[in-house]
C-alpha positions in Angstrom: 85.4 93.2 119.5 87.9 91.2 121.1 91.5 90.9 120.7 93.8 88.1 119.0 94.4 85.4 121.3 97.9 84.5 122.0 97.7 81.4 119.6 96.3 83.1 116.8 98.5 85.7 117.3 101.5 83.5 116.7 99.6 81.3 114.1 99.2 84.8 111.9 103.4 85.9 112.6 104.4 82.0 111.7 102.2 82.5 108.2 103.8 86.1 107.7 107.7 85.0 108.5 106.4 81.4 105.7 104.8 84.1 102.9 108.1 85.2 101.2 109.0 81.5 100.6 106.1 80.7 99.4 105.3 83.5 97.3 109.1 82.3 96.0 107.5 78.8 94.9 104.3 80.0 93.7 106.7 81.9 91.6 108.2 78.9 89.9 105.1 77.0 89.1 103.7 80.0 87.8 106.9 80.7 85.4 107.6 77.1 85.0 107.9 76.9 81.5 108.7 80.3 80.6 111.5 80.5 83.0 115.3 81.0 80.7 117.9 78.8 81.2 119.9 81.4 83.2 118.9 84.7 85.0 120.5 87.6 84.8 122.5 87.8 88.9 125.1 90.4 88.6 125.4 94.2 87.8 128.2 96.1 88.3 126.4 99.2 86.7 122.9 100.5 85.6 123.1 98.8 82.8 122.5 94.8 81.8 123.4 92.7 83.8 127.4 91.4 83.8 126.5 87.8 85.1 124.2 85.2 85.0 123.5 82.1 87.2 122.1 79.2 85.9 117.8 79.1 86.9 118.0 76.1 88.9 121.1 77.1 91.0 119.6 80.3 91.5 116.4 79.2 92.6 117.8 76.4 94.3 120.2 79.2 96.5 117.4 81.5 97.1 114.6 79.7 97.9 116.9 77.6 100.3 118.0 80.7 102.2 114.5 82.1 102.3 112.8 78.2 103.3 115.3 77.7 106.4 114.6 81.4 108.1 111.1 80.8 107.2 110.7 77.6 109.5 113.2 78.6 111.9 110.6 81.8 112.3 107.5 79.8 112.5 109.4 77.2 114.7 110.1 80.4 117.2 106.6 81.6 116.3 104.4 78.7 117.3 106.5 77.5 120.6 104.2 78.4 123.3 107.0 78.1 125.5 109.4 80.8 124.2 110.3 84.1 125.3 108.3 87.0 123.6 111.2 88.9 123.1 113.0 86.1 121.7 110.5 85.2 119.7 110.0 88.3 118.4 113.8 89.0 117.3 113.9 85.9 116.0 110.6 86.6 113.7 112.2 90.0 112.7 115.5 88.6 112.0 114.2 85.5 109.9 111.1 87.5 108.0 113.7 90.1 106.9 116.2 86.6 105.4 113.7 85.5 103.8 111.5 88.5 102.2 115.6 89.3 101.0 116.0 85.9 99.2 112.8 85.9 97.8 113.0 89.3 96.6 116.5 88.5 95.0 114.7 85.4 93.4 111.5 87.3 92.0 113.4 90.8 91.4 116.5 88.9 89.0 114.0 86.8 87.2 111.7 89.0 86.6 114.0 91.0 85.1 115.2 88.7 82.6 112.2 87.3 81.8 111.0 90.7 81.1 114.5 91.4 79.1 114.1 88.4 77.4 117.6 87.2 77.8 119.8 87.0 81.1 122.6 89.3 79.8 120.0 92.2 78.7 118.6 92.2 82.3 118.7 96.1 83.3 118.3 96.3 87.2 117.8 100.1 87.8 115.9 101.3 90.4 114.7 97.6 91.4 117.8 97.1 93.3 115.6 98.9 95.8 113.4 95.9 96.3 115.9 93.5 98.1 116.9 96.8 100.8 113.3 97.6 101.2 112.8 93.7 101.7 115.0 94.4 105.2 111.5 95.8 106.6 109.3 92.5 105.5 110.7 91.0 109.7 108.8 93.8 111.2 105.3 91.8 110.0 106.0 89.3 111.4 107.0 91.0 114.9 104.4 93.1 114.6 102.0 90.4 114.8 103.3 87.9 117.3 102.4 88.4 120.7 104.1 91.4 123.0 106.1 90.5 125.8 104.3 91.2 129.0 105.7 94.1 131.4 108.3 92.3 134.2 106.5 92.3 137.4 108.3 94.5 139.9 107.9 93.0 143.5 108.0 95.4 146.8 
């Protein structure tokens, strides 16, 4: 079996660093309808949550924060031309933005479409999801090509 080219290599980090975003969207069409007029944002305890932002705004917010790292990161990905390491901390640093802001977006709306109303929203232990999110840029590093050892000359 041979190994991943170079190309595809970057090809499968630029799809991992676009995923959160688009799982983001997917999101909307899918809740569309259902989706309240305001989701539950804020909590300054384990119980419901103490603010709400109106859907759009929040969506709007989120899914911009999580869109911009995600083409910045396949920008970086898919330039031949561009240092491997750069590229790489650039994939880890953008993947991890936007796996956060999507998490925030499908975490927070969840919840309240679960809760049924934005001000009943109990976050609890999900307010895990957005740290663990963090890790998401390690995908896409992971998969872009290494950087070649430096050639040491006599």
């Amino acid at each position: 079996m041979s190994r991943p080219t170079a190309h595809a290599r970057r090809l499968a980090a630029a799809a991992a660093v676009l995923l959160p975003a688009a799982l983001a969207l997917a999101s909307l069409a899918a809740w569309g309808p259902g989706l309240p007029p305001a989701i539950g944002t804020h909590w300054s305890s384990p119980g419901p949550a103490d603010r709400t932002t109106p859907t759009d705004e929040f969506f709007a917010g989120t899914f911009a924060v999580a869109a911009i790292a995600a083409v910045i990161g396949a920008t970086a990905a898919l330039l031949p031309q561009a240092h491997p390491l750069a590229r790489r901390l650039i994939l880890l640093a953008t993947g991890s933005v936007s796996a956060i802001a999507a998490a925030q977006w499908l975490v927070s709306t969840w919840l309240t479409i679960r809760a049924g109303d934005p001000t009943q929203a109990v976050l609890g232990a999900w307010i895990l999801v957005p740290f663990a999110a963090f890790a998401y840029g390690v995908i896409p590093l992971l998969l872009a090509p290494p950087p070649r050892p430096a050639r040491i000359s006599p």
